[in-house]
N, C-alpha and C positions, 0 to 999 in steps of 0.2 A: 137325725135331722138333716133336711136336704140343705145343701149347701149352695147357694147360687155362682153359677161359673163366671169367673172372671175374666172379663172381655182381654183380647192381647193389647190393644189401645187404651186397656183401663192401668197397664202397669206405666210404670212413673215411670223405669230406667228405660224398657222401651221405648217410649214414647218421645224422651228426653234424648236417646237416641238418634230418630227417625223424622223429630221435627228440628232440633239445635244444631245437632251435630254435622246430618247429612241433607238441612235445610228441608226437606220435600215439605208439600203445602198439603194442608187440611183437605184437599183433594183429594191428593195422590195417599195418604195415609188412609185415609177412610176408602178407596180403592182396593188399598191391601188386604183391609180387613170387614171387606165386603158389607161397608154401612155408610151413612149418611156423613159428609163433611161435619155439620154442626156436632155431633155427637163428640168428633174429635176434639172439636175445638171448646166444649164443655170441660173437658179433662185437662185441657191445655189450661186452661182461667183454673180450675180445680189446682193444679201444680203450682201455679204460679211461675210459670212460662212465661217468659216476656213474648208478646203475640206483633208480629210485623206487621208493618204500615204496609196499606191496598201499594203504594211507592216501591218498600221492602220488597215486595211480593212477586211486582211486573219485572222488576231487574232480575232476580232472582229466577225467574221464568225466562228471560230473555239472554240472562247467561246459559243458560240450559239449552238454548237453541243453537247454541255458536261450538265452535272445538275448539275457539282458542280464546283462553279467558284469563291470561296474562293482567287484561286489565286490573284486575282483581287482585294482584299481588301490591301490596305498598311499594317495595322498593323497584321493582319494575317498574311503575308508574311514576315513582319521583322521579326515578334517574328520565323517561322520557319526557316529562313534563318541564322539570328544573333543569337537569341536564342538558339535555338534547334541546332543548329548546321548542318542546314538539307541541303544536295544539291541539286540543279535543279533536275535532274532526279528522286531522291528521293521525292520532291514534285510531279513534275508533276504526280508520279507513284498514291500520294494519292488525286491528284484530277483527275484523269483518261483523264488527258492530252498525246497524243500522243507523242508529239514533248518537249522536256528542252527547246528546244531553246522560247518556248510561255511563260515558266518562267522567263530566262533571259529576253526578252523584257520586262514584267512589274518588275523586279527589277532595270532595265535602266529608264525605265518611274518612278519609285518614289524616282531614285536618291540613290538607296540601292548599295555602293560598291560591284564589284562582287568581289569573292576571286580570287589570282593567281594560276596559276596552282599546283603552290607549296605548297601554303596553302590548297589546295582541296585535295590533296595525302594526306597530313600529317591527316588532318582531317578522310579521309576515310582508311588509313591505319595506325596511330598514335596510341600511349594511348590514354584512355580516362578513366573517373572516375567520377561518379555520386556524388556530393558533400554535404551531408545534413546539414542543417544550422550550426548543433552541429559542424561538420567537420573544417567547415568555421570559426566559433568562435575560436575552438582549433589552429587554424593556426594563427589566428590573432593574440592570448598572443605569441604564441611562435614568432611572429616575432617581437611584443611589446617589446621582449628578445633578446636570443643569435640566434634566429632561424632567416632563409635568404632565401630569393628566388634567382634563377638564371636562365637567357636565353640568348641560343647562338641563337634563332630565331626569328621570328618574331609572330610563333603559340603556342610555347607551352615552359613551364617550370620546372622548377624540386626544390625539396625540402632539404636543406643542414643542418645541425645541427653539433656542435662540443661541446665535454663534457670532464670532467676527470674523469663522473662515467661512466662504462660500462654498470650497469645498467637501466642510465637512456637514453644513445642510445641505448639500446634493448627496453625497452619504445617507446621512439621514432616510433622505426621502428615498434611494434606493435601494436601502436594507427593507423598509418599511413595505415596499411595492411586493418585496421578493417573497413578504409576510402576508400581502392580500390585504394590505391595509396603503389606501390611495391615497396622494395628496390633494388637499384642499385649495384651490384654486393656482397661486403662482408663490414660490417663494417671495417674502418682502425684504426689502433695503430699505435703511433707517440710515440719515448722517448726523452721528455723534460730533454735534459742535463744539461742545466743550472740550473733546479728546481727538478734534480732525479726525477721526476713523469711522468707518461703516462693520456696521452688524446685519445680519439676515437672523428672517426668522421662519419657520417652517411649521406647518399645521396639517392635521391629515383631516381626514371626515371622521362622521360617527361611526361606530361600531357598539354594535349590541355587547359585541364578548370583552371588549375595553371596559364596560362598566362596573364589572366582579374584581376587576385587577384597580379600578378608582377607586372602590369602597374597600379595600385593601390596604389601599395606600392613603385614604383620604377618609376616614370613616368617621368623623367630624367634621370635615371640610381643610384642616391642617393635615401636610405630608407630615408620614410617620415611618419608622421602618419594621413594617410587617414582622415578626418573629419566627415568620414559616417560610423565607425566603433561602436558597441556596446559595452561598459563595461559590458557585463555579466559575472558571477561567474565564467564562465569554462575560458572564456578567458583572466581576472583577475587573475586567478588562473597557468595559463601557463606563465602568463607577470612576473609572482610574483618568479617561482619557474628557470625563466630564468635569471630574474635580481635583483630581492629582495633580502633584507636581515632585519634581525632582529637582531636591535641592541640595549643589556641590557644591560647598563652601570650601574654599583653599585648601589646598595640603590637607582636605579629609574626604574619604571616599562619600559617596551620596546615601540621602535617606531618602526616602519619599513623605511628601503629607498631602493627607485627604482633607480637602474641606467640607468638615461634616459639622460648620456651626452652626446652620440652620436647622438642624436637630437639638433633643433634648437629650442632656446627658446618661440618661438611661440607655434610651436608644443609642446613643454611641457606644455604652459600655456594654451596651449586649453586641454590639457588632465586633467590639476588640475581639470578646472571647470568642467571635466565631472565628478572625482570623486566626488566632492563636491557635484553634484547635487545626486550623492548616498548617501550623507550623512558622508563623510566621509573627518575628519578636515585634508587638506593636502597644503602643501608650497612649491614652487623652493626654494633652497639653491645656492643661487647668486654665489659663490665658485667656484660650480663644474657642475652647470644645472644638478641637480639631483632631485630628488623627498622625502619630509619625510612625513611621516603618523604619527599624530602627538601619542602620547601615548595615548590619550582619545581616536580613531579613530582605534587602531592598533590591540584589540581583536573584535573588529565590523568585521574590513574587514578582520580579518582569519576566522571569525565566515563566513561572504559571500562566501569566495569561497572556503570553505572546507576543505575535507583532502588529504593529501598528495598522490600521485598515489604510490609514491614509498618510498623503506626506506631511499634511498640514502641523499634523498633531507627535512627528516623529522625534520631535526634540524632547518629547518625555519620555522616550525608549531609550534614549542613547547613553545608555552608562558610562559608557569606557571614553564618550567623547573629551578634551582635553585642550588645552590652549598650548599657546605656541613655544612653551621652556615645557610640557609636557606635566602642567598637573590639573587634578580635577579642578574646574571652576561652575559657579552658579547658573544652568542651565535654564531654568525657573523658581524664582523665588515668591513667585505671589500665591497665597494662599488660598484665593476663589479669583476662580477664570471663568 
């Protein structure tokens, strides 16, 4: 009995091969095996092939034209799109993609939100500011402190600080400048009538990359303290000089306390054990949810995060300082400054 040959396009695993695997079109398969598209594509519906969209199809042809098809990898394209902050045109520009529109498809294909149109202005015509870790640290104590983020957007955020030294909102502003992040118009003076004394307050512009560090810290609209934030020196050091105080009560050496009652005492008991795990003996005070560093702990952690930036704020350095028979005395006592 004559057997009828079996076409090489007629086998499954080939086919499934040559059309899933290494994508080629109903064209180029029926090329191979020297016959009519449609024939393939009979076989393909026969399997139960899923059959790409005329869409599928043209990308898929138009990746084939280019060498570099990066675009096509997920996390290469989040990291430039979410990361880098990069737009379709500005990708397809660096894989030598004709058309955005070939990036938008595979951002749709791996489920990668695209931005509104709004967000894509502000992005290409916004602030922006390159943030190095240091930056980031420094932002973090100050907001561990009196320091505040704020957004009327949904892109981008701006930086606020309020003081009674002028010197140390000029600080402020020019730690801020050294970050690439400007101030907004002029420092302001405020006179407190009820306390005869003046306050400044300091504001920068928007910044796109402020907005990931506000919903961070603000991701209901209440400051919160992040879980994934680092105790290192500089950012210790900004928590300390925003909410700290050193307090030398007679004939006993000093402890430090943080005013951390605008927080929720979770949040503060995850930040003890982060000090702790630096070594350093610290308790909530049930009272007022605040923070003490105990006196054995308290030239440790001035010793950690340094000296003072300015002079203003030098009276919360000064350990050993002493009054005039020669014993500690109360150098600051108030719990939020």
């Amino acid at each position: 009995m004559n057997m009828k040959t079996i076409k090489l396009y007629q086998n499954k695993e080939w086919l499934e091969e040559k059309y899933i695997k290494e994508k080629l079109s109903t064209y180029q398969i029926g090329k191979l095996c020297n016959t009519y598209h449609g024939h393939i594509k009979y076989w393909i519906k026969k399997y139960n092939f899923p059959i790409r969209s005329i869409n599928d199809s043209m990308h898929l042809y138009r990746r084939k034209q280019i060498n570099d098809d990066r675009y096509c990898n997920k996390e290469w394209l989040r990291n430039k799109y979410l990361e880098e902050k990069l737009d379709s045109p500005k990708i397809a520009e660096i894989c030598g993609v004709k058309s955005p529109n070939t990036i938008r498809h595979w951002l749709k294909e791996y489920s990668i939100k695209i931005r509104s149109i709004s967000e894509a202005i502000h992005l290409k015509c916004g602030n922006h500011c390159n943030l190095s870790q240091e930056a980031i640290e420094w932002i973090n104590g100050e907001l561990l402190g009196d320091g505040c983020l704020a957004s009327q957007s949904l892109c981008s955020a701006h930086f606020q600080y309020g003081s009674k030294y002028l010197e140390y909102i000029k600080h402020i502003s020019d730690t801020l400048t050294s970050y690439n992040i400007n101030q907004l118009g002029n420092i302001r003076k405020y006179c407190n009538k009820e306390w005869g004394n003046y306050s400044y307050s300091y504001s920068s512009s928007n910044y796109a990359e402020l907005y990931p560090i506000y919903k961070q810290w603000y991701p209901e609209g209440k400051k919160i303290i992040p879980k994934d934030i680092e105790l290192t020196p500089l950012t210790c050091r900004q928590w300390y000089i925003g909410d700290g105080s050193l307090d030398c009560q007679k004939k006993q050496k000093p402890c430090i306390k943080l005013a951390t009652c605008g927080f929720t005492i979770s949040d503060v008991n995850w930040i003890i054990k982060e000090l702790t795990k630096l070594g350093f003996k610290a308790m909530r005070q049930k009272y007022n949810n605040t923070i003490r560093i105990s006196t054995y702990s308290t030239k440790k952690f001035l010793d950690y995060i340094g000296n003072c930036p300015t002079k203003c704020y030098q009276y919360k350095f000064d350990y050993y300082k002493k009054d005039k028979v020669g014993e500690y005395h109360t150098i600051n006592i108030s719990s939020c400054n």
